[in-house]
C-alpha positions in Angstrom: -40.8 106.4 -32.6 -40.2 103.9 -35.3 -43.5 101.9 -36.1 -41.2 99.3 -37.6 -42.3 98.6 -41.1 -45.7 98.4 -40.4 -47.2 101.9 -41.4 -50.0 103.7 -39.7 -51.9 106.0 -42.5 -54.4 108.3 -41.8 -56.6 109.5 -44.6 -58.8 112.4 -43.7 -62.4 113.0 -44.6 -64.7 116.0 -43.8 -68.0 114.8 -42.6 -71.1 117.6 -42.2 -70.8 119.3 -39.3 -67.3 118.2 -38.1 -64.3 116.7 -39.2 -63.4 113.3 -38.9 -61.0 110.9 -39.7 -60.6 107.4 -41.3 -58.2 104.8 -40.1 -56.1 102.3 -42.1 -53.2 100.4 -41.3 -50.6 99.6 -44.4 -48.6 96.2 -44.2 -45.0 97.1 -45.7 -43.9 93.8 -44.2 -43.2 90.8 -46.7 -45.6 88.7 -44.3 -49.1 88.9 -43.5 -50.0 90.8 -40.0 -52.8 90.7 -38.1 -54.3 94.1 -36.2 -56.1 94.9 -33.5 -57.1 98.8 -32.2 -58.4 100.3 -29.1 -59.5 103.7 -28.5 -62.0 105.7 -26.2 -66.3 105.7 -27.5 -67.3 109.2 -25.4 -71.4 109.3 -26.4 -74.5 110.5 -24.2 -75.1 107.4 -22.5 -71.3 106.1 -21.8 -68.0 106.6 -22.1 -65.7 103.6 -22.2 -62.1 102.4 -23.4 -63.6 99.8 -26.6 -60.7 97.5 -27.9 -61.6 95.4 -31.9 -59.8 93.2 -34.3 -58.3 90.8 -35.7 -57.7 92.4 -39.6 -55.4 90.3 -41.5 -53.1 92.8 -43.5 -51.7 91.0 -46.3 -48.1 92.3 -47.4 -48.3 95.7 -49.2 -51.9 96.2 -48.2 -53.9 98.5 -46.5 -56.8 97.9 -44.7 -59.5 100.5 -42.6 -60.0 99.5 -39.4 -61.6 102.5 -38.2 -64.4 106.2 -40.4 -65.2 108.5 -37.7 -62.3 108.8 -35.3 -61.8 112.5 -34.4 -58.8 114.7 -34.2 -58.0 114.8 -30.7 -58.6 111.1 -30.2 -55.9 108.7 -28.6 -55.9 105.2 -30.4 -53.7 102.1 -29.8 -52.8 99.2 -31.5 -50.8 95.7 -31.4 -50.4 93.8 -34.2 -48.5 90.7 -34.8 -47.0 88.5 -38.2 -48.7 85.3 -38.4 -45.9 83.6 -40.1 -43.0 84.7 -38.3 -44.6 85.5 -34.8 -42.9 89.4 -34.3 -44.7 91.2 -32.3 -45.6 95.4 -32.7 -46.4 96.0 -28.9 -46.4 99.0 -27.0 -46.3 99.6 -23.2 -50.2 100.0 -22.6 -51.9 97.2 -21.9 -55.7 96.6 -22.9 -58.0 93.5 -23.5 -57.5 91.5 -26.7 -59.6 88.2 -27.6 -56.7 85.9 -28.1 -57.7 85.2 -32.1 -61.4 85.4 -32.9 -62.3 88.8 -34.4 -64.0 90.8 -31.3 -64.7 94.3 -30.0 -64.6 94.8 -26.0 -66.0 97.1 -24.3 -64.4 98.4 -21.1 -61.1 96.5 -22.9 -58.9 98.8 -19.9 -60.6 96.5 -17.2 -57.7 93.5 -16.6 -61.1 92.2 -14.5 -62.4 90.8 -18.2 -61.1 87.1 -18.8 -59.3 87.9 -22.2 -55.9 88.2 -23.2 -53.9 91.3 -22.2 -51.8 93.0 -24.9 -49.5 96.5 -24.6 -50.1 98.0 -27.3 -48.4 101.2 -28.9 -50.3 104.9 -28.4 -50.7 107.6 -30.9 -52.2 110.8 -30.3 -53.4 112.1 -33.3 -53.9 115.5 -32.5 -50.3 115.4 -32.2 -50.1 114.3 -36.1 -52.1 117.4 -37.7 
């Protein structure tokens, strides 16, 4: 699938004892976008769907949003052109604060009284 013109770069770092990845997002629009992720924290004491943005992506830049994501990991985004409105949306739909920048926890609960956005998958053990 087409991510329109709005590219989604992966830069890959080794980190002791396991491999991880960074995550940046490239704007190859002529307009500014703004970005927002979501992806799944597994740790000791919880595992949750955690959903963060808003990173303004000027045209032609790039912008890391994410340095320790593993391989296997599934993330999502939506991001959306503050000038001209269009929208990069998926079909999954997770919890968004409507424009401050935010991170929510649980952001797969529609019980939370944010905004709901579908919001495009990647797998990116899929990309390697």
């Amino acid at each position: 699938m087409k991510f329109f013109k709005l590219v989604f770069l992966l830069t890959f770092v080794l980190v002791s004892f396991g491999a991880k990845a960074q995550l940046y997002f490239k704007n190859n629009t002529n307009e500014p976008v703004f970005v927002a992720i979501c992806m799944f924290y597994d740790n000791k004491d919880s595992k949750y769907f955690g959903s963060e943005g808003w990173w303004k992506v000027e045209p032609g830049d790039k912008v890391q949003v994410s340095s320790a994501i593993g391989f296997n990991d599934n993330i999502y985004y939506y991001a959306y052109s503050s000038t001209s409105k269009k929208k990069y949306a998926g079909e999954t739909k997770l919890i968004v604060h409507p424009k401050n920048k935010f991170f929510i926890k649980n952001a797969d609960k529609s019980t939370i009284k944010n905004k709901i956005h579908p919001m495009f998958g990647i797998n990116l053990g899929m990309l390697i």
